[in-house]
Steps between C-alpha positions, in 0.01 A plus 500: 500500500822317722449678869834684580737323699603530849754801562870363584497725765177534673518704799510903462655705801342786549572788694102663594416819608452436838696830729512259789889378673422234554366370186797663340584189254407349199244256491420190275239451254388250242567596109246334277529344165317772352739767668790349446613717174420865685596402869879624442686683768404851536130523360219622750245241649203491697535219774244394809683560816289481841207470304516857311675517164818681496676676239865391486789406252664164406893455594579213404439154381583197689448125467437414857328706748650562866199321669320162460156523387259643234561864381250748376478556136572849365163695474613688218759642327471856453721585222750297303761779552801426699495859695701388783864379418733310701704805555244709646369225719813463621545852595104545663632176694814705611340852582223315675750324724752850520188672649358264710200491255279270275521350187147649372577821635807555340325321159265741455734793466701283256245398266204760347168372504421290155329740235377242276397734182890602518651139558298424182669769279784404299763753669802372241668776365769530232868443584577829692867691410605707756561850340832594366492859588457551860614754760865393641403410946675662789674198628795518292588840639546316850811337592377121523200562265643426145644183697165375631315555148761281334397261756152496438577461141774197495223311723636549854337568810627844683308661794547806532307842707520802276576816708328742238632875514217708614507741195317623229824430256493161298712348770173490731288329244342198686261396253730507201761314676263236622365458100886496366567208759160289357625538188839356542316212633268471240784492243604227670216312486363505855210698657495776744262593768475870609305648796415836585313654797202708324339635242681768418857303496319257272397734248867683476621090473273452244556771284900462486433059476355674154756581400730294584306152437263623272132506567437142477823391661353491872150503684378631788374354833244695712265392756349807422470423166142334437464139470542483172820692442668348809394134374678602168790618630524195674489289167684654341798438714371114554484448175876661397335774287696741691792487708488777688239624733497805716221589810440591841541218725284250348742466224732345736333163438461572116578120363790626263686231294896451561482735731844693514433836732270627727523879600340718769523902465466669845444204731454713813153591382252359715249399165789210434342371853122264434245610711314146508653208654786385547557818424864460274701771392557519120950523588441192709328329196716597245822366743344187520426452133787613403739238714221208380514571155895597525427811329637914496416763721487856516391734749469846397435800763578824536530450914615189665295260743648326764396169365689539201845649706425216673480245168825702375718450835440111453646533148119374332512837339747698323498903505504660159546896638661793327795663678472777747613776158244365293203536784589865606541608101171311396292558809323845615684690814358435777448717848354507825342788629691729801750247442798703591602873727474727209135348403384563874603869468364596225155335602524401876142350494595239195447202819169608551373628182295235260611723245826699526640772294771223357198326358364824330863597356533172327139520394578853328861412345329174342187575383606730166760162413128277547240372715583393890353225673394509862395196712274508793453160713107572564239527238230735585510899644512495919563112591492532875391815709611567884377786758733801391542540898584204667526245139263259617394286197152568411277249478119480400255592731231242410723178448826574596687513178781662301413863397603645187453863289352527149545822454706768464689719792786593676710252719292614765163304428250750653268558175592175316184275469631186717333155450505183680740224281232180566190654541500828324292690730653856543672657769332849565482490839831314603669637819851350666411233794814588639547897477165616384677654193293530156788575308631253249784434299652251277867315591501326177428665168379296181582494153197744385543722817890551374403540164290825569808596666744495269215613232504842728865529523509445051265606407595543147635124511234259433432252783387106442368233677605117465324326818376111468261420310581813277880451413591746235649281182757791435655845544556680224867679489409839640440768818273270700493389910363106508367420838516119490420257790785188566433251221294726253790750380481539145823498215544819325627529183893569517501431910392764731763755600422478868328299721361636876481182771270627811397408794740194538466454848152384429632180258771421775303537834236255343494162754615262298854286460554596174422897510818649412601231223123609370604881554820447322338297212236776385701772568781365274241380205433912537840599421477201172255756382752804504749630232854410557734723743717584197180666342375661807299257638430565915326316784426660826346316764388681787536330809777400769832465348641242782250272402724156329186452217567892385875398565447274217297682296761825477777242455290277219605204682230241539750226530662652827169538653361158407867362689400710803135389509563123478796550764263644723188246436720217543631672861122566606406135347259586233470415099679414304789431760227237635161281437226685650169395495187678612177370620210689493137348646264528813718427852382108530587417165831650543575305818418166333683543222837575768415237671534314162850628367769248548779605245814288525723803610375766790299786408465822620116580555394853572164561616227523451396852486158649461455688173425863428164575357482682188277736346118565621323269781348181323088477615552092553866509567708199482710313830811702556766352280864457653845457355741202556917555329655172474890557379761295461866519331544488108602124532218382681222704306419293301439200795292804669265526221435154420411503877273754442335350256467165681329668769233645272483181303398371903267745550335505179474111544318565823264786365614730776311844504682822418675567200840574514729742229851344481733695302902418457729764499210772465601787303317805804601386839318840697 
């Protein structure tokens, strides 16, 4: 038997899993004879690097290597399948570098780990036809919408950010619209990628891509999925058995062939944001893919971030919005509170009340039309307690902690059974260090607390919960209250005819840069849950009606708000009017990597700054951590983060001690 000959091109570049800067490259390897037929670009390898053998995956294939000397064969070749494509690489090369990040970091979010049993299965399917019956989308009800699906269709490229009416009409029908636009693409013979924030968006995006692609005309990406389904998900779309795939925000990596959109529903949600190193945000991802592979976008939300105000004022986005008529006929009326004379008279303690009489009226003229939704900020029944006499904060007796009740009581706390929030231990004997007092009560209701409230006050009217982990899947059209946590509100069938927004003070007095966009983002996916105002659908929020974020919200004008909020970040300096950069590590390691940064333009440093501690005392805690802000202007960020990354790449070449967290452009800045 003739031996095989030698490969025309016989070194492999490979890019190993090795989450070190500055070993951030390819590196060379010798392909055999014998591996010459599988070693293509793109399959998975096992390679000896430092001495240990190293998963990794082959880019390329090269006649000449870019150093003198013998190479190292290839250990092994995992799999024969090409999982990684040129396009993806590219884009894990380009994320890596936008975040200051690795190439094996960034790789490992891209690509699901190999399930061999399902790489073996034939996963062909029969020639898919897109249905010819399908529900008609939202978009061309817009005034640009009918002119960005024919777009998609003839083969352009149009980028556009969706303002979606907040309404429980057709009009505010994310999901549909999102399907209709994949399916113009897929007509035109190009593939669409489409990611959502959670589960329960996923499921409502599922169930209309039904109908609208047919069941085998897309696949879904999860994380969450199991190994299995992920990895055939993941085929499927390498291989071109589907075109479209929809997930959370590992689909934003989802290997689709001729790619011609990528769309994001709700970017302001902070799941779109990784939580492992580099730690990318799924809008940034999709941006970058998008201008690489010269492809569509379209941004759907019902509120407005300031990145993408900020994308839109440069012209890299185009609004598709319906007029001022259209969003006061399709959306739900919405009111603040003691918002005017008249509403102070007839209930002069509406400021101070959690719960004034305007709240119960509405409650009472809506709930024979169907059921009303109220949202609390805190899960729970008393979050916080303070001395009734002097409102000192009470804390834990035996380890210092937050106090909370578990049972139930008046506002005054005096027979509630009170329990420490880290170690449990109750609070019988608890007395005021500052006034002696043993008298308790609770400045901050939760949701079960304020559902035995309103359970009193109808108590013909049943009362549900939809908290977390148990998010009710839907409301039946009846008399019902739904006390509902931010995030976990559940659709009812026909919309709800009111909606109840409390305690708002609480979402816009949190310490952090983005609270009131936040605020202004949940409360406005509330009023997307509510029937039209031309079929009695009302919002109250209760709360301070000077306040610009319920401003918005009574006006149902996210895009004035997101104008305002980037005006104002880019007067005070922070994202996205600027680069900003935090470090986070123990005090030394901070002050070596300063002493490192030498970007080719000045930047601003601020800090460092010690940390707050959170939650209980650790038994071996860890050095005090500090935070360093690097910023610079938009034109020089991207020289600022390649000089952040140089000066890890220096310090992980010199095995300094203490880690350090780099994020870019962070999406909490408290």
């Amino acid at each position: 038997m003739p031996e095989p000959s030698q490969p025309e091109l016989p070194v492999a570049r490979v890019a190993v899993d090795i989450p070190l800067s500055h070993l951030d490259r390819p590196f060379d390897y010798a392909v055999t004879a014998e591996q010459d037929a599988a070693a293509a670009p793109g399959v998975r390898v096992r390679v000896r690097f430092a001495g240990r053998l190293r998963d990794g995956f082959i880019l390329d294939r090269v006649a000449v290597a870019d150093h003198e000397g013998s190479l190292s064969p290839l250990f092994k070749i995992v799999s024969p399948e090409p999982v990684l494509t040129s396009e993806i690489a590219t884009l894990i090369r380009k994320v890596a570098d936008h975040y200051a990040g690795v190439f094996a970091d960034v790789m490992r979010l891209a690509v699901p780990p190999r399930h061999a049993a399902t790489e073996r299965a034939d996963l062909a399917k029969p020639q898919h036809q897109l249905p010819h019956d399908h529900p008609a989308g939202p978009l061309v009800g817009y005034p640009t919408g009918a002119g960005f699906l024919a777009a998609l269709r003839a083969g352009r490229q149009p980028r556009a950010m969706w303002q979606v009416t907040p309404s429980a009409t057709p009009s505010g029908d994310w999901a549909l619209g999102l399907a209709s636009a994949a399916r113009e693409c897929a007509e035109g013979g190009r593939g669409t990628v489409i990611v959502v924030p959670d589960q329960a968006d996923l499921d409502r995006l599922r169930e209309v891509c039904t109908q609208v692609l047919g069941a085998a005309g897309f696949a879904v990406l999860v994380a969450e999925a199991g190994p299995a389904a992920r990895y055939r998900a993941f085929l499927s779309a390498l291989r071109g058995t589907v075109r479209v795939v929809i997930g959370n925000r590992a689909a934003a990596y989802a290997p689709v062939h001729d790619l011609g959109l990528v769309a994001l529903w709700d970017d302001g949600d902070d799941l779109l944001a990784e939580q492992r190193a580099p730690y990318p945000h799924a809008r940034e991802v999709l941006a970058l893919r998008a201008a690489e592979a010269r492809a569509s976008v379209l941004f759907a939300s019902y509120a407005r971030t300031a990145e993408l105000e900020g994308w839109l004022e440069r012209g890299w986005l185009r609004a598709i919005a319906a007029d001022r008529v259209s969003v006061r006929h399709a959306a739900p009326r919405v009111r603040v509170t003691a918002d005017s004379d008249f509403a102070l008279q007839r209930d002069p303690t509406a400021r101070a009340a959690r719960l004034p009489h305007e709240v119960f009226d509405m409650m009472r003229a809506t709930l024979p039309q169907g059921p009303v939704l109220v949202q609390v900020p805190r899960a729970g029944y008393l979050v916080a307690l303070v001395c009734q006499e002097c409102r000192e904060p009470m804390r834990c007796e035996f380890c210092g902690g937050p106090t909370k009740g578990q049972a139930s009581g008046s506002a005054e706390v005096a027979t509630a059974r009170v329990a420490c929030a880290w170690c449990g231990r109750p609070q019988v004997e608890w007395e005021c260090p500052i006034c002696s007092s043993r008298r308790v009560r609770a400045p901050i209701v939760g949701a079960e607390r304020t559902a035995e409230e309103l359970g009193k006050a109808f108590p013909q009217t049943p009362v549900r919960h939809s908290i977390g982990g148990k998010r009710l899947d839907m409301v039946a059209d009846g008399p019902a209250v739904v006390v509902a946590t931010p995030g976990a509100e559940p659709p009812a069938e026909g919309g709800y005819a009111g909606a109840v927004l409390l305690d708002t003070g609480l979402l816009l007095l949190r310490q952090d840069l983005r609270a009131a966009e936040e605020a202004l983002r949940r409360w406005l996916n509330v009023v997307a849950l509510v029937r039209s105002g031309a079929d009695g659908g009302s919002v109250v929020a209760v709360g301070e009606s000077s306040r610009r974020a319920l401003q918005a919200l009574v006006r149902v004008d996210p895009g004035g708000f997101a104008a305002r909020e980037l005006s104002e970040r880019a007067a005070a300096r922070f994202p996205p009017a600027v680069t900003l950069i935090t470090v986070e590590g123990p005090h030394e390691a901070l002050q070596e990597f300063a002493s490192l940064i030498e970007p080719a333009t000045p930047v601003e440093m601020l800090g460092p700054v010690d940390l707050d501690a959170m939650g209980p005392p650790a038994e071996d805690p860890a050095p005090a951590s500090q935070r360093l802000m690097l910023r610079a202007p938009l034109d020089a960020g991207s020289q600022l983060v390649r000089a952040a990354k140089e000066a890890a790449a220096i310090r992980s070449a010199r095995k300094s001690s203490g880690p350090l967290r780099i994020r870019v452009n962070p999406v909490t800045l408290n």
